[in-house]
Every structure is written in C-alpha cells, then in structure tokens.
N, CA, C and O atoms as CSV, one atom per row, in Angstrom:
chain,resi,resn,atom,element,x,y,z
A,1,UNK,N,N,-13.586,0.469,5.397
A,1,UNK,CA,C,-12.430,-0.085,6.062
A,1,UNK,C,C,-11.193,0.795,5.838
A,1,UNK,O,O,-10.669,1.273,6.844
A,2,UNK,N,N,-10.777,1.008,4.885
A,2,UNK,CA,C,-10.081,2.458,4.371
A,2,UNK,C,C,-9.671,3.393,5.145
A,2,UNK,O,O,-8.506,3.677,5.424
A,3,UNK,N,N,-11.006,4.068,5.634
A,3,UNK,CA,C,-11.497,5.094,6.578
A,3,UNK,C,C,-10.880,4.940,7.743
A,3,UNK,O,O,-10.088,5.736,8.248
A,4,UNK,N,N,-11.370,3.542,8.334
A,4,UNK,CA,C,-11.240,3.005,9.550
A,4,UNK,C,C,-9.142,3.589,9.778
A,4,UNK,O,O,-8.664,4.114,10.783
A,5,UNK,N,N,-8.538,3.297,8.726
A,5,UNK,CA,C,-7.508,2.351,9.056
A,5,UNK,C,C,-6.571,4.130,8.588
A,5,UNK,O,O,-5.442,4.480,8.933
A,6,UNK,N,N,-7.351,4.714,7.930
A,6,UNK,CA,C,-6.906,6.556,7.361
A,6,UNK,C,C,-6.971,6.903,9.077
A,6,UNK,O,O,-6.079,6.869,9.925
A,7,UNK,N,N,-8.210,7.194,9.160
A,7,UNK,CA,C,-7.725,7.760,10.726
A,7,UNK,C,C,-7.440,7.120,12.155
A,7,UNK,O,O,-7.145,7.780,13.152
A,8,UNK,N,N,-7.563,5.837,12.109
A,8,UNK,CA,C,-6.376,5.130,12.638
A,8,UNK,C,C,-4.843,5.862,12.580
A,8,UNK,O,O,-4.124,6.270,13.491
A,9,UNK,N,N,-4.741,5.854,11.754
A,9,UNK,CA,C,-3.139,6.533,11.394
A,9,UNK,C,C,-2.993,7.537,11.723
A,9,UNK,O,O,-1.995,7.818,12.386
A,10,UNK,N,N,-4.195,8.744,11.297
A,10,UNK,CA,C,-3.666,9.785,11.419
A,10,UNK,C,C,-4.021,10.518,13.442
A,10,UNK,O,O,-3.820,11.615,13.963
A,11,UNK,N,N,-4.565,9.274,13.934
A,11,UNK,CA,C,-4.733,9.448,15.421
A,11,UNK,C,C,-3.256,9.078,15.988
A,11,UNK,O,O,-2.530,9.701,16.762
A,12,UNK,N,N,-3.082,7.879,15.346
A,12,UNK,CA,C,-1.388,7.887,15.826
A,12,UNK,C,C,-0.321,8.705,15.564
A,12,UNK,O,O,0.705,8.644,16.241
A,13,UNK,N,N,-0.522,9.806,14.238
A,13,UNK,CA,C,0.234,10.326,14.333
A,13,UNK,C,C,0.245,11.551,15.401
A,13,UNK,O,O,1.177,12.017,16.057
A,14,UNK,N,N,-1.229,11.927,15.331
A,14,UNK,CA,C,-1.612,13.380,16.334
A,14,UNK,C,C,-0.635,12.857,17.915
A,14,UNK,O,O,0.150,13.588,18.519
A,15,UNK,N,N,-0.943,11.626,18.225
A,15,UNK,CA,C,-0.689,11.651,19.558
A,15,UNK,C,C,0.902,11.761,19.689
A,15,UNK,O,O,1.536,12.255,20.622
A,16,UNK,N,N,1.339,11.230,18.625
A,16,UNK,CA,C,3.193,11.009,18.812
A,16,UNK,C,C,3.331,12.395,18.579
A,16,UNK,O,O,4.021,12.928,19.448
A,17,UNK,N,N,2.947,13.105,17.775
A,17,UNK,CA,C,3.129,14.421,17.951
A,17,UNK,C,C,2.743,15.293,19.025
A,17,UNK,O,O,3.555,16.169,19.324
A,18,UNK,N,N,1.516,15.218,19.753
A,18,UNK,CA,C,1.552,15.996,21.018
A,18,UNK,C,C,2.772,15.491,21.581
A,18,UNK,O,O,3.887,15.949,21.834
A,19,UNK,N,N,2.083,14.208,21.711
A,19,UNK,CA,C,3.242,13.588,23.203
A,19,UNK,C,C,4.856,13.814,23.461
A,19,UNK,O,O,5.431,14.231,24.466
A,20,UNK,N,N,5.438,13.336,22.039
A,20,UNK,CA,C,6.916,13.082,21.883
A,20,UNK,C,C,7.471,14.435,22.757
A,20,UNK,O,O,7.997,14.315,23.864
A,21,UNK,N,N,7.248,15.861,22.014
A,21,UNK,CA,C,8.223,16.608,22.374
A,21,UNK,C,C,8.097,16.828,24.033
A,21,UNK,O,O,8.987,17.138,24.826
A,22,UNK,N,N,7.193,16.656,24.188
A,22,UNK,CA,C,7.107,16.199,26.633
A,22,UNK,C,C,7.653,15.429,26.894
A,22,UNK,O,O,8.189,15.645,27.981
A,23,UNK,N,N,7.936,14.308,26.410
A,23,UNK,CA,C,8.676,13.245,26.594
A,23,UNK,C,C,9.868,13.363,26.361
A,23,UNK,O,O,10.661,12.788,27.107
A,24,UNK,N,N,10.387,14.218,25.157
A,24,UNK,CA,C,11.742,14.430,25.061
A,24,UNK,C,C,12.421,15.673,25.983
A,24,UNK,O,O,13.601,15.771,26.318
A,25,UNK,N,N,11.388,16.525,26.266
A,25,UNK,CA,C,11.777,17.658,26.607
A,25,UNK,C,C,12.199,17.238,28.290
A,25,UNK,O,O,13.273,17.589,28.779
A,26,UNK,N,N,11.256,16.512,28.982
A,26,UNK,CA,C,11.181,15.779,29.999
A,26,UNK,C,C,12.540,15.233,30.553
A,26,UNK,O,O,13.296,15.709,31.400
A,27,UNK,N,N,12.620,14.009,29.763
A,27,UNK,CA,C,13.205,12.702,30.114
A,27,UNK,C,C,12.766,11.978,30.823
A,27,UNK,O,O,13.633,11.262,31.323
A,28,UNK,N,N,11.276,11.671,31.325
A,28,UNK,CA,C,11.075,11.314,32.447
A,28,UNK,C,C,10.584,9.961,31.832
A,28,UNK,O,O,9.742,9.950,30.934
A,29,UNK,N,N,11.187,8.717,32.390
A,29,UNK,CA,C,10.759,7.253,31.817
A,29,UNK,C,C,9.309,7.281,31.979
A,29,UNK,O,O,8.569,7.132,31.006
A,30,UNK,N,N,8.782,7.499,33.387
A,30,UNK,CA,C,7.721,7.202,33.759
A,30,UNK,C,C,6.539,7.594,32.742
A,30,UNK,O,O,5.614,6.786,32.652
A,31,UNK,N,N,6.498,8.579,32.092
A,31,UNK,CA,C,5.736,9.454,31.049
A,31,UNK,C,C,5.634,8.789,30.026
A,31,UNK,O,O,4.550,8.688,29.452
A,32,UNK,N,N,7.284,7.905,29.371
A,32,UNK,CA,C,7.151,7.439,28.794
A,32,UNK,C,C,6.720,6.271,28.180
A,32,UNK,O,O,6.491,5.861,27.041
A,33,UNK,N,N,6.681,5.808,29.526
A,33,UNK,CA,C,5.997,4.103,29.460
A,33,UNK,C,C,4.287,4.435,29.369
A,33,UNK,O,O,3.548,3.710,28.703
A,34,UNK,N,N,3.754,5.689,30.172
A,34,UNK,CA,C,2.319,5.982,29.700
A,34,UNK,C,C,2.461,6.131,28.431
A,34,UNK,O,O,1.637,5.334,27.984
A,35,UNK,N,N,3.065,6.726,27.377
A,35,UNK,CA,C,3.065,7.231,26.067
A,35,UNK,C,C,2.857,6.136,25.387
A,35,UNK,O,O,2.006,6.026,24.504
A,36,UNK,N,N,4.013,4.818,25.946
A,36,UNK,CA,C,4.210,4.041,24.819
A,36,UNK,C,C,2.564,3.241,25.087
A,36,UNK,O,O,1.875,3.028,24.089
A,37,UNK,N,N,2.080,2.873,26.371
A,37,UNK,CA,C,1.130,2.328,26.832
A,37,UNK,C,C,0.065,2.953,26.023
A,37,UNK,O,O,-0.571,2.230,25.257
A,38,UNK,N,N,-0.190,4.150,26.101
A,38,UNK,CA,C,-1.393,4.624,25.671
A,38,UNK,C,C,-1.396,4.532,23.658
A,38,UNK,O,O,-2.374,4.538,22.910
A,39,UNK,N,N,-0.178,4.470,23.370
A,39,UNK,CA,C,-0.019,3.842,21.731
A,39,UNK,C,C,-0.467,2.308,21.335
A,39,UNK,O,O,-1.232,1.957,20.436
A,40,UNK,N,N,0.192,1.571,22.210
A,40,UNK,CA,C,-0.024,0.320,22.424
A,40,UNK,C,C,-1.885,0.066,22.106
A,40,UNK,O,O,-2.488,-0.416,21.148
A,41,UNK,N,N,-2.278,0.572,23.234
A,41,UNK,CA,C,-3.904,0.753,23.736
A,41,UNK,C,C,-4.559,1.011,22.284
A,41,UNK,O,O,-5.169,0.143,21.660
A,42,UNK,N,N,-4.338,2.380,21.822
A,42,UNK,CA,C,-4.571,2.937,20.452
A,42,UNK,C,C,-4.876,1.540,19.291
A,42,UNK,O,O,-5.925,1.032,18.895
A,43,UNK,N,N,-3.789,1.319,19.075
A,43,UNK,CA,C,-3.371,0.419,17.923
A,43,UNK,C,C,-4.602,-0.825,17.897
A,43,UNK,O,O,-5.369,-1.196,17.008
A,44,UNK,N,N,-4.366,-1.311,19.471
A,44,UNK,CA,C,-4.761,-2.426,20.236
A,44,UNK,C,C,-6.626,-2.306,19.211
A,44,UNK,O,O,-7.092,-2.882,18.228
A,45,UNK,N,N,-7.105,-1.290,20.129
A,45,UNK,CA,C,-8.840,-0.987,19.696
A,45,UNK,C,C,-8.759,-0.457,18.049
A,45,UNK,O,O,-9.760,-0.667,17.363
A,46,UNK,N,N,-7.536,0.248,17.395
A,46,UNK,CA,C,-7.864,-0.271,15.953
A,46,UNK,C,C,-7.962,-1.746,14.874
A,46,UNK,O,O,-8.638,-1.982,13.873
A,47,UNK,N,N,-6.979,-2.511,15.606
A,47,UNK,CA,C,-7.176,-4.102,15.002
A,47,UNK,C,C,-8.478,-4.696,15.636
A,47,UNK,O,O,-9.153,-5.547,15.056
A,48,UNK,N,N,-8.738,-4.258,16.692
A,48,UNK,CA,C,-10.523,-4.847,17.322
A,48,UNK,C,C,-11.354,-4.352,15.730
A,48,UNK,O,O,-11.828,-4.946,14.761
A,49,UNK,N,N,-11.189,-2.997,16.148
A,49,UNK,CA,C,-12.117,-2.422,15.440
A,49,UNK,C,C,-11.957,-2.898,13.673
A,49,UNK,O,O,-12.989,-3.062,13.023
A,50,UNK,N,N,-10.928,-3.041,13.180
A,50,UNK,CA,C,-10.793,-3.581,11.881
A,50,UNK,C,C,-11.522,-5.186,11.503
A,50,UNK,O,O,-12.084,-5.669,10.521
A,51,UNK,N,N,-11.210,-5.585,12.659
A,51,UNK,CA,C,-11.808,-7.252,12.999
A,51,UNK,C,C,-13.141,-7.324,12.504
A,51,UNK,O,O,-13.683,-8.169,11.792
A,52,UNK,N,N,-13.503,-6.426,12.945
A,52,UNK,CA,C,-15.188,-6.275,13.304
A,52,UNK,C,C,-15.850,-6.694,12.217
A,52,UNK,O,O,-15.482,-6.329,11.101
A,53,UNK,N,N,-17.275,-7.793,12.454
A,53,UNK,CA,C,-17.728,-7.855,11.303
A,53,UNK,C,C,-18.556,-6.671,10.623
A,53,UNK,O,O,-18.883,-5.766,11.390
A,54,UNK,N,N,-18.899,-6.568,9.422
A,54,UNK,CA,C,-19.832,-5.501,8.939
A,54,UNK,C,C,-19.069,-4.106,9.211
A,54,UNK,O,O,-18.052,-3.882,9.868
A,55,UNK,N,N,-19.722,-3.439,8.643
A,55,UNK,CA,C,-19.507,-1.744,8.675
A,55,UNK,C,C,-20.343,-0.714,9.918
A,55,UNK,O,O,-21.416,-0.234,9.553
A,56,UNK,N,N,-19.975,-0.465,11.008
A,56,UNK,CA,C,-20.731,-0.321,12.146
A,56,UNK,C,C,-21.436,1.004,11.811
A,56,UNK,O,O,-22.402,1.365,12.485
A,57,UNK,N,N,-20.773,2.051,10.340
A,57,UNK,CA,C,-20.836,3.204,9.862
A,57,UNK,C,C,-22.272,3.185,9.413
A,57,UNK,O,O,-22.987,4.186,9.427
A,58,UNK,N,N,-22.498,2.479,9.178
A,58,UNK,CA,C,-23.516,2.120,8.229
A,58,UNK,C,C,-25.132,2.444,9.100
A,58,UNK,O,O,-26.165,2.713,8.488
A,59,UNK,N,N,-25.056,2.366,10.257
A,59,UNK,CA,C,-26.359,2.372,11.103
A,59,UNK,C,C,-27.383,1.396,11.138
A,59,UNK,O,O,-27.096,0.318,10.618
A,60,UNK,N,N,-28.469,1.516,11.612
A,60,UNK,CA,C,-29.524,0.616,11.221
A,60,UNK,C,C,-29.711,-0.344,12.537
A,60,UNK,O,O,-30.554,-1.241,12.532
C-alpha cells in the first residue's frame, strides 16, 4: 500500500511538472482545465486503487 500511494505521488508530481510550464508559458485556460481534469482523473483511480481489497501485486 506504501508503494501504491509512493508512486501515486511521484506520478503527480511528473505530470505537474511536464504540464505546468505549457500552461504557464501558454496562458491558455482551455489547456488548463485539461491539466487540472487530467489531475483530478489521476488522483480519482489512485483512491479506487487504494480502496481495493487485497494486494493486486501479489498475482495468483
């Protein structure tokens, strides 16, 4: 669960880092409402995925 929730994070950070400086460099709202959308989305399928019963890592 650890794991899960380590690169959870560190996916959110990769993307605010691609994304931000296009978005700033930009200004364009429209970009930004995908940005914030596609964070949103992110987050969204890590609390699914934290939910989850059992360890899916595990196989079997």
């Amino acid at each position: 669960m650890v794991l899960k929730i380590v690169t959870g994070i560190i996916a959110v950070l990769l993307l605010l880092g691609f994304a931000v400086p296009y978005v700033l460099k930009m200004k364009d709202i429209a970009l930004s409402i995908v940005v914030v959308a596609g964070l949103c989305l992110m987050l969204w399928d890590l609390w699914g995925s934290l939910r989850e019963d059992g360890d899916s890592d595990k196989g079997g």
